[in-house]
N, C-alpha and C positions, 0 to 999 in steps of 0.2 A: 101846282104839283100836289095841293093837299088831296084832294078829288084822286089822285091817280092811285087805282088798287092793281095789288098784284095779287096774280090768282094763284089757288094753290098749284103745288108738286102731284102731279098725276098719279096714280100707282102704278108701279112698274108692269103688273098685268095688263093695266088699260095701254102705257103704253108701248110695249112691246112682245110681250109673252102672248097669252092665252086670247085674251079678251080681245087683240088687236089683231083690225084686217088687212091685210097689205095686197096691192093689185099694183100694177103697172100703172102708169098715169098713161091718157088720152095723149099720145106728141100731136095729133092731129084737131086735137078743140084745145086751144089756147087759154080760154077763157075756161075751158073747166077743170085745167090742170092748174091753173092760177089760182082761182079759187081755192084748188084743192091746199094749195101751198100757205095758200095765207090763212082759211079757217085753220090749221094746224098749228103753223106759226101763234097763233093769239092762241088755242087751245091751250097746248103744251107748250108755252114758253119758259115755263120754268125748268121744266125738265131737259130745254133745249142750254137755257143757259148753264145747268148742271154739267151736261154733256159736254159743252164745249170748255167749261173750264177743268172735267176730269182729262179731257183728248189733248188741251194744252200744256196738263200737268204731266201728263205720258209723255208725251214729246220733252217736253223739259227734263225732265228726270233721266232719260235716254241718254240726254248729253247734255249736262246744265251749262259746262263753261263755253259751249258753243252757242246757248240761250240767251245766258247772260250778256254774253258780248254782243251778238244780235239784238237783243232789247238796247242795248246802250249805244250801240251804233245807230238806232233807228229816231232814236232821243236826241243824238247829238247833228244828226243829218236834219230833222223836222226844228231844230235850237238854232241852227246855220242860217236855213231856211227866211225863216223867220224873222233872224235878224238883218240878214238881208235885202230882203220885202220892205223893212220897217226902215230903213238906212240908205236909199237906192240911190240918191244924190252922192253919199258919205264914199258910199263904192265907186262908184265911178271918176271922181277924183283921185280916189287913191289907185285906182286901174288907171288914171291918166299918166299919175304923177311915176308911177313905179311899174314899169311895165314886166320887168325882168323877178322883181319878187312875186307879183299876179300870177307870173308864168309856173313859177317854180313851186307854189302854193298849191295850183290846180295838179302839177305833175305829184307833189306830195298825197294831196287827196286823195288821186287815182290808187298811188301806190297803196296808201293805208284799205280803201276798199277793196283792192285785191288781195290784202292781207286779210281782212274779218267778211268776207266773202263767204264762206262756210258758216259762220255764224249767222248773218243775213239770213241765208237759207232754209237751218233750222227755224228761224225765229219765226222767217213765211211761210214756212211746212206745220208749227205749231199755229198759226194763225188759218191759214187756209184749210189744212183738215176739219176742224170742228165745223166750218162753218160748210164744205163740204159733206159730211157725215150728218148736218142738220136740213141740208136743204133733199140729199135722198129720202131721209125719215120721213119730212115732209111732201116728200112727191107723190110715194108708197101709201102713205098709211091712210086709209079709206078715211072717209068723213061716216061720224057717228048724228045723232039729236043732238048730244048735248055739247059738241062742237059747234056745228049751226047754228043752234041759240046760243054760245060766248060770242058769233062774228057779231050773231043780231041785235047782241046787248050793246055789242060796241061801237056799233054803225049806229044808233041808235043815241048813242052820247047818255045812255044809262051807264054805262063802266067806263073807264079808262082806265089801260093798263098799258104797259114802258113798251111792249111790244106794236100795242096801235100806234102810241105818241110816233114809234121809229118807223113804225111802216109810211104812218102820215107824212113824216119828215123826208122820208126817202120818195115821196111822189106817188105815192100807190094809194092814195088817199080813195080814189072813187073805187079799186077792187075793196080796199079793207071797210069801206063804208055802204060799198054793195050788198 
């Protein structure tokens, strides 16, 4: 991780005012709307993770205590989970041994997620927007020069920035190395 640089904050001209071109993306060439999505993605990533944490903080603020309880709900389901996973023999004994408390466990669960059900919602409406609102930015916004050469620095293994590391991680290794 010491190698990995982040690149700067765009200026808001380049990107989205004056300076910036936006067209419709090709739906009918796959590969050059991909492209288009991922030179952008590594371009403006910083400006993208701005973005998503200002669209997060709007949603938050909107309605915090239906945020908050959505975050901790999401904490406490992914902590269940988990231990679970990690315990699978321990459960299942105890699902042999006690059928009728197992029962009445899962009816309590249910009840409580139809209770912070609205919070859920928010928490995936503050989650889902940004990452919505960054992937249009990126469909739109025309590829410049000095976009091109950030992909070709990075396919190149001259740069590494957190947004190749995640593109790589996510399987998109040959567009973002294209």
């Amino acid at each position: 991780m010491d190698d990995v640089e982040v690149p700067p904050l765009r200026s808001l001209n380049d990107f989205l005012l004056e300076s910036a071109r936006f067209s419709t993306p090709a739906f009918n060439n796959l590969t050059r709307w991909t492209n288009r999505v991922i030179d952008n993605l590594l371009y403006y990533q910083c400006n993208y993770i701005l973005t998503a944490v200002l669209a997060f903080l709007i949603v938050g603020t909107m309605n915090p205590r239906a945020m908050l309880v959505g975050i901790l709900t999401m904490v406490v389901i992914f902590a269940i989970f988990i231990y679970t996973t990690n315990n699978r023999s321990e459960m299942q004994r105890f699902k042999r041994s006690h059928p009728f408390i197992c029962f009445l466990l899962v009816l309590l669960c249910c009840f409580l997620l139809l209770k912070v059900f609205g919070g859920l919602l928010v928490f995936v409406w503050g989650v889902t927007l940004p990452m919505a609102i960054i992937f249009i930015h990126a469909s739109m916004r025309m590829r410049n020069v000095k976009n091109k050469m950030s992909k070709k620095l990075e396919s190149l293994g001259l740069k590494r920035t957190p947004m190749g590391i995640l593109l790589y991680q996510l399987g998109l290794e040959e567009q973002a190395r294209s």
